[in-house]
C-alpha positions in Angstrom: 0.0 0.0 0.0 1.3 3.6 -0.9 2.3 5.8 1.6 0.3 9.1 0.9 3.8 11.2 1.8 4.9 9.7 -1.5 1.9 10.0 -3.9 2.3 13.0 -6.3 0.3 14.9 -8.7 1.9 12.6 -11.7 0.5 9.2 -9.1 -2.7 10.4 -9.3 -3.1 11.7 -13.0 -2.1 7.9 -14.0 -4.3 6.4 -11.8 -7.3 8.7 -12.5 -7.1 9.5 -16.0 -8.1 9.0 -18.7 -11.0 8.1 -16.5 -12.5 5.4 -18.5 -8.9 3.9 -18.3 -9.3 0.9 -21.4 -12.5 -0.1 -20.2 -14.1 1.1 -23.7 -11.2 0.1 -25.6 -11.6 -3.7 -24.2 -15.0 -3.0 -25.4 -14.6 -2.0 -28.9 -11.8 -4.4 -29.9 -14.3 -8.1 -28.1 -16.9 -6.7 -30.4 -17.4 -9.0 -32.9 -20.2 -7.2 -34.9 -22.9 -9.2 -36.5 -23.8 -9.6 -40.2 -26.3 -7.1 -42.0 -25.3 -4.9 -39.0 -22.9 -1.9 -38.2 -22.2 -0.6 -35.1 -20.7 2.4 -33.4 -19.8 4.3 -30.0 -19.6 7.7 -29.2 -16.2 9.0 -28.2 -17.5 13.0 -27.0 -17.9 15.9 -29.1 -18.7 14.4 -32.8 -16.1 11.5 -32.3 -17.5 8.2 -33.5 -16.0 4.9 -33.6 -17.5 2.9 -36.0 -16.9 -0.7 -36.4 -18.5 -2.8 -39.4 -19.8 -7.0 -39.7 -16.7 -7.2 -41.6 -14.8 -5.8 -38.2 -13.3 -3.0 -39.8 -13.1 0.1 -37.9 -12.9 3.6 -38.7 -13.3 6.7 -36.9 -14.6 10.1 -36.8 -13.1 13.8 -35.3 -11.7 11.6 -31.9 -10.5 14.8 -29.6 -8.6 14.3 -26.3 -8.2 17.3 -25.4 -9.8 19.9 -23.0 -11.2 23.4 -22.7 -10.5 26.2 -20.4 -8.2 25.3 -17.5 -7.1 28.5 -16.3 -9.1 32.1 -16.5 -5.2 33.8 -17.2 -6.7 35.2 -20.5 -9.2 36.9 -20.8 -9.8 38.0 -24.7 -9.2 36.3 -28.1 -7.2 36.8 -30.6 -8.1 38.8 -33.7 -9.5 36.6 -36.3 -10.5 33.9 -33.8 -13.9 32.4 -35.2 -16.0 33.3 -32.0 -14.5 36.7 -32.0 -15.2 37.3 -35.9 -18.6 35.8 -35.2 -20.2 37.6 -32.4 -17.8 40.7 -32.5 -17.2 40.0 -28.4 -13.4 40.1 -27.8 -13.7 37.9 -23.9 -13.4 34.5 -24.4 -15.7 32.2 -23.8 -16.3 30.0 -20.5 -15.9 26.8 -22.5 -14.8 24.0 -19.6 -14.7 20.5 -20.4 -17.9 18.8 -19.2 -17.4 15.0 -20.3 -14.5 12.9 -19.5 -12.4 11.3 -21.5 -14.1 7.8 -22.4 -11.2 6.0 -24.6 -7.3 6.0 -24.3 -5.9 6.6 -27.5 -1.9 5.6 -26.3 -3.5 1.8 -25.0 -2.6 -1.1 -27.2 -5.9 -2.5 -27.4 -8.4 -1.5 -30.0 -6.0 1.5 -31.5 -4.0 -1.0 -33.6 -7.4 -2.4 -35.1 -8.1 1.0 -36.7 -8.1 1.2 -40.4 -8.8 4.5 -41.1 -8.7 8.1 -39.7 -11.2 10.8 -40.6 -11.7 14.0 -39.8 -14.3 16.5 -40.8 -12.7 20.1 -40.4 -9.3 21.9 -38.4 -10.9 23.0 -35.1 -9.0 22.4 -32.2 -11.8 19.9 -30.8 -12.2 17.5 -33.9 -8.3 17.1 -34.6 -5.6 15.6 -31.3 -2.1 15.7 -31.8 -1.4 13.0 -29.6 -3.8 10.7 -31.2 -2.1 11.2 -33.7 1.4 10.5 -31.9 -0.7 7.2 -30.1 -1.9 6.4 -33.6 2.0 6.8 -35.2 3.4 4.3 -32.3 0.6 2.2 -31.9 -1.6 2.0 -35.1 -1.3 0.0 -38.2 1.7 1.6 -40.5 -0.5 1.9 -43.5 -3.7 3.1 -42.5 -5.1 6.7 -44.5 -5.7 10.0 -42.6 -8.3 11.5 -44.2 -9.2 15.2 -44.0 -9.9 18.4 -45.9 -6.8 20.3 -47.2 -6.5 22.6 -43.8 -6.8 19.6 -41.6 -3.9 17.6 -43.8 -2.2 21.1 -43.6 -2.2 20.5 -39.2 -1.0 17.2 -39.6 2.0 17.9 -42.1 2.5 21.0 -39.3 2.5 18.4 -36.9 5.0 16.1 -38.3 2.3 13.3 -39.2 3.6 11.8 -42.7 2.7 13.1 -46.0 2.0 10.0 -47.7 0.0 8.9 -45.1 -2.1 11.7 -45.5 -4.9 11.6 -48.2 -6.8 15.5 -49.0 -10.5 15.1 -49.6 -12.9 17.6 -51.3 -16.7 17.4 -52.0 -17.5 15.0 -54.3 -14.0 12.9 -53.5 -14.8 8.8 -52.4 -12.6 6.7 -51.0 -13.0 3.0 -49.9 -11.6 1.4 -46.3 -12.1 -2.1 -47.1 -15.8 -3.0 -47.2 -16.9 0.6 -46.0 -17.1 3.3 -48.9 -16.6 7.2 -47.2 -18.1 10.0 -49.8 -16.9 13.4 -48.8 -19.5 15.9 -49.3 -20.2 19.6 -48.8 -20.0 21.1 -45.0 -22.4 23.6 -43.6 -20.3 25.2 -40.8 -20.5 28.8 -40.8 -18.5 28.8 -37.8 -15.4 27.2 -39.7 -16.0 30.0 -42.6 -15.4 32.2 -40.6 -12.4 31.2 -39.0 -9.2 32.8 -39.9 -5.8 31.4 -39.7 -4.5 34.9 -40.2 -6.0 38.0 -38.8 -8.1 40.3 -41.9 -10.5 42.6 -41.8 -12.8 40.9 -44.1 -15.9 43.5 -43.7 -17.5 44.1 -46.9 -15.3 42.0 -49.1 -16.5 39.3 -51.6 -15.0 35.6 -50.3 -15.4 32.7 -52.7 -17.4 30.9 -49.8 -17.8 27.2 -51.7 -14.0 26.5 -52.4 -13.2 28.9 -48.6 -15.7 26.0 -46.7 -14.3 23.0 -49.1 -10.8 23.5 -48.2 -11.8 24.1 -44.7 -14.3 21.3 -44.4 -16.2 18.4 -45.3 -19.4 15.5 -44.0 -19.3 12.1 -44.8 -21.5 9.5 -45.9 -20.4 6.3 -44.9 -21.7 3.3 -46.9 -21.5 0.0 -45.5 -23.1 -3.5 -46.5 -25.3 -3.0 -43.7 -26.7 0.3 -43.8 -25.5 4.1 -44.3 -24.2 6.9 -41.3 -24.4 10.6 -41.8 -21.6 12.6 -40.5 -22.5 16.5 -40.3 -19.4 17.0 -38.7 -20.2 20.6 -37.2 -22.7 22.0 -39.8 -25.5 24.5 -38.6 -28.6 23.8 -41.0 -29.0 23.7 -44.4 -31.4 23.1 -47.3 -29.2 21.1 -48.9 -29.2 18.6 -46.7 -32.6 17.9 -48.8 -29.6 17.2 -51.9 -27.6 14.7 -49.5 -30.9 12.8 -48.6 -31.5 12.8 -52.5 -28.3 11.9 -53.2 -28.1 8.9 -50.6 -30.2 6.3 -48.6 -29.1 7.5 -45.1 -29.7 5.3 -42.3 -28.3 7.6 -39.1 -27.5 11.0 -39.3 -25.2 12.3 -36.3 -25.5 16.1 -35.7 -24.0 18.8 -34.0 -26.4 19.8 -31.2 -26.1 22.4 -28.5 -27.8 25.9 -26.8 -26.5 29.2 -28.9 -25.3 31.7 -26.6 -26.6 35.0 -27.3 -24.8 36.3 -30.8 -23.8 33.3 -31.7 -25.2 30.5 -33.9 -22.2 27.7 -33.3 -24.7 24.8 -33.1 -27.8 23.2 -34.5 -30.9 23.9 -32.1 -33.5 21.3 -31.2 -35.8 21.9 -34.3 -32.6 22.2 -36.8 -31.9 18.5 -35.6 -35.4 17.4 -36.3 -35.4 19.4 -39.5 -31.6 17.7 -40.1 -33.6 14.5 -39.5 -36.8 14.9 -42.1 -34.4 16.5 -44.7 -31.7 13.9 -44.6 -34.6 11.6 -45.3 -32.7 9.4 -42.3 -34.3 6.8 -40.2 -32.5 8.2 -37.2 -31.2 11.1 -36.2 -28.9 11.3 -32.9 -27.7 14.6 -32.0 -24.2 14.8 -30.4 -21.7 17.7 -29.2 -24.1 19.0 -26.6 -21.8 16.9 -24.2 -18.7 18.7 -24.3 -18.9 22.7 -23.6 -20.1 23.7 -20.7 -21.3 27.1 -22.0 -23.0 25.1 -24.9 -24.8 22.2 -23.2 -28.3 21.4 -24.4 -31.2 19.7 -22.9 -31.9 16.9 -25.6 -35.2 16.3 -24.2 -36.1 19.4 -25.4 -35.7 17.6 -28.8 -37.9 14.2 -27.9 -40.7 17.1 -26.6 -40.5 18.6 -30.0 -40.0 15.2 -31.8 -44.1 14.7 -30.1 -45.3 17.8 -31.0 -44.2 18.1 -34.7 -44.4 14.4 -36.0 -47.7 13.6 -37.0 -48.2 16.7 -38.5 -45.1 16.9 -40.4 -45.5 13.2 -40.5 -42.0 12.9 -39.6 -40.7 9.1 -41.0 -37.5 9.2 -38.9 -36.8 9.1 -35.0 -34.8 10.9 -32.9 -32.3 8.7 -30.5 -30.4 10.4 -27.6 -27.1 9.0 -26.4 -24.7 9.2 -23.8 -20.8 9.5 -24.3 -19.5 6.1 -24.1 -22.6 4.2 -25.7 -23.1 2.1 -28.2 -25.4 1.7 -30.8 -26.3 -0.4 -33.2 -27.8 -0.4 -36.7 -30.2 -2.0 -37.6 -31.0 -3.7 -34.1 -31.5 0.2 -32.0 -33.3 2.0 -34.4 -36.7 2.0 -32.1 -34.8 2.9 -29.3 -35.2 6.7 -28.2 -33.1 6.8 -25.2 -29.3 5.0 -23.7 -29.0 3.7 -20.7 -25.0 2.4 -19.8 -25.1 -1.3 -18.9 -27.1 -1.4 -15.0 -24.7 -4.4 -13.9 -26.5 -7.1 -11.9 -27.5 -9.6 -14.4 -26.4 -12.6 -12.4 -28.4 -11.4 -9.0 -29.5 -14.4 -7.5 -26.4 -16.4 -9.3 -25.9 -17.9 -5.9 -27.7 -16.9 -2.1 -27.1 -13.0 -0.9 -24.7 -13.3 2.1 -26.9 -11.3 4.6 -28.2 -12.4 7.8 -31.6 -12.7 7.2 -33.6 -12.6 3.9 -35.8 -9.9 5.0 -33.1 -7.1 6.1 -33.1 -5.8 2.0 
């Protein structure tokens, strides 16, 4: 037993964190996922894992990072997208509300990975020591795929060039049985972020080839059904295109509550709109875990969802998550709410060891 006179800040970050230790790694990698099925697990923020019946596994914006730790600075930097948005100069209170549910440096379930995708350059969709986990510990041929300024991060980064494969609306690539289509992004939010301060006021931007280098979605085909990454899109009509354009089976959205003079995320009607104009089965809004000056009731969304669908006669349903869940398509798509495992399967396995049958 450790004397406490000896334990020190390092003893008790590697005990206590990541927090989830490989408990969801151990899960991913004894998945063996069934045929005519496809299932995936929600990392935080819009990181997916997503594992196919042929047990390939790719993944989606995995962040390991954190928000504000210290309140040392008090203003943003010109051309910071917040700043260019809302035309506040103090920083936001953005704190780090859920922990860190996968270790990206473990040997188990990393090394499966046969792809890395990533849906646009903010600081919470791309990790620099995933990446560093991913160089030591991954397969030596897997792709990174991103948009040009999210290659541009890696390469800054020291991740290997030919490694690193640039995607663009329109561009397809195939991970073994699972086909990814890169299509066109709806985040303002990353339009508006500059790399370079410039007063931009007034000025004619080509927006489309600006958001394409910036960022992308992704469809993701598999033999078993289809997933909708919006990466961190606000709403658009032309999601109506991508629901033309593809027989979506999930759509994952970027959910949370706008603070005032800002629109960062999709609200609780632009995820059921997302939903109906995806023409998806189910829709599952995510993100609304992470910020604490962002977080979102989702129930707000099922309330909505009751109100709105017979009229609209709404064909799709709304499923709300928890960081750390799984779910599983086709087999969850009634479900409206996740519950993590309750434990206590086996009760009765043998008798309780308590004095008397009555005292519970």
């Amino acid at each position: 037993m450790s004397d406490v006179h000896n334990l020190s800040k390092d003893d008790w970050l590697r005990s206590s964190f990541p927090e989830w230790g490989t408990y969801l790694n151990e899960e991913i990698a004894n998945t063996v996922v069934d045929p005519n099925t496809f299932a995936m697990w929600w990392i935080g923020c819009m990181g997916l894992w997503v594992k196919s019946e042929e047990q390939t596994n790719i993944c989606f914006d995995l962040w390991f990072g954190t928000g504000k730790q210290s309140q040392d600075k008090k203003h943003y930097h010109k051309g910071h997208q917040m700043r260019n948005m809302s035309g506040g100069k103090l920083i936001q209170p953005n704190l780090r509300v859920q922990p860190v549910v996968l270790d990206p440096f473990s040997d188990i379930a990393i090394p499966d990975l046969d792809a890395v995708i990533v849906t646009h350059y903010h600081g919470d969709h791309v990790d620099k020591h995933f990446m560093a986990a991913l160089l030591k510990h991954g397969k030596k041929d897997i792709p990174f795929i991103g948009p040009e300024k999210v290659v541009e991060k890696w390469l800054s980064w020291g991740v290997p060039a030919d490694r690193c494969i640039t995607v663009k609306p329109g561009d397809k690539i195939q991970v073994k049985d699972i086909t990814v289509h890169a299509v066109d992004s709806f985040d303002r939010t990353c339009l508006v972020t500059q790399d370079e301060y410039e007063d931009v006021r007034g000025k004619l931007i080509d927006f489309d080839a600006d958001m394409a280098s910036k960022a992308v979605n992704y469809v993701v085909e598999t033999k078993a059904g289809t997933l909708y990454h919006a990466g961190d899109s606000h709403y658009s009509v032309r999601f109506v295109k991508h629901g033309k354009d593809f027989d979506i089976d999930v759509a994952v959205g970027a959910f949370g509550e706008n603070p005032p003079a800002v629109a960062d995320k999709l609200s609780s009607v632009d995820i059921l709109r997302m939903g109906e104009a995806l023409n998806t089965n189910v829709v599952i809004p995510i993100h609304h875990d992470i910020w604490s000056n962002m977080m979102a009731d989702t129930k707000e969304i099922l309330v909505l969802y009751e109100m709105r669908k017979y009229r609209l006669d709404y064909k799709f349903k709304p499923f709300i998550w928890e960081v750390g869940g799984k779910f599983v398509w086709p087999l969850d798509k009634d479900k409206r709410e996740y519950h993590h495992r309750r434990g206590f399967e086996d009760a009765f396995a043998e008798e309780p060891n308590v004095p008397y049958k009555v005292i519970l």
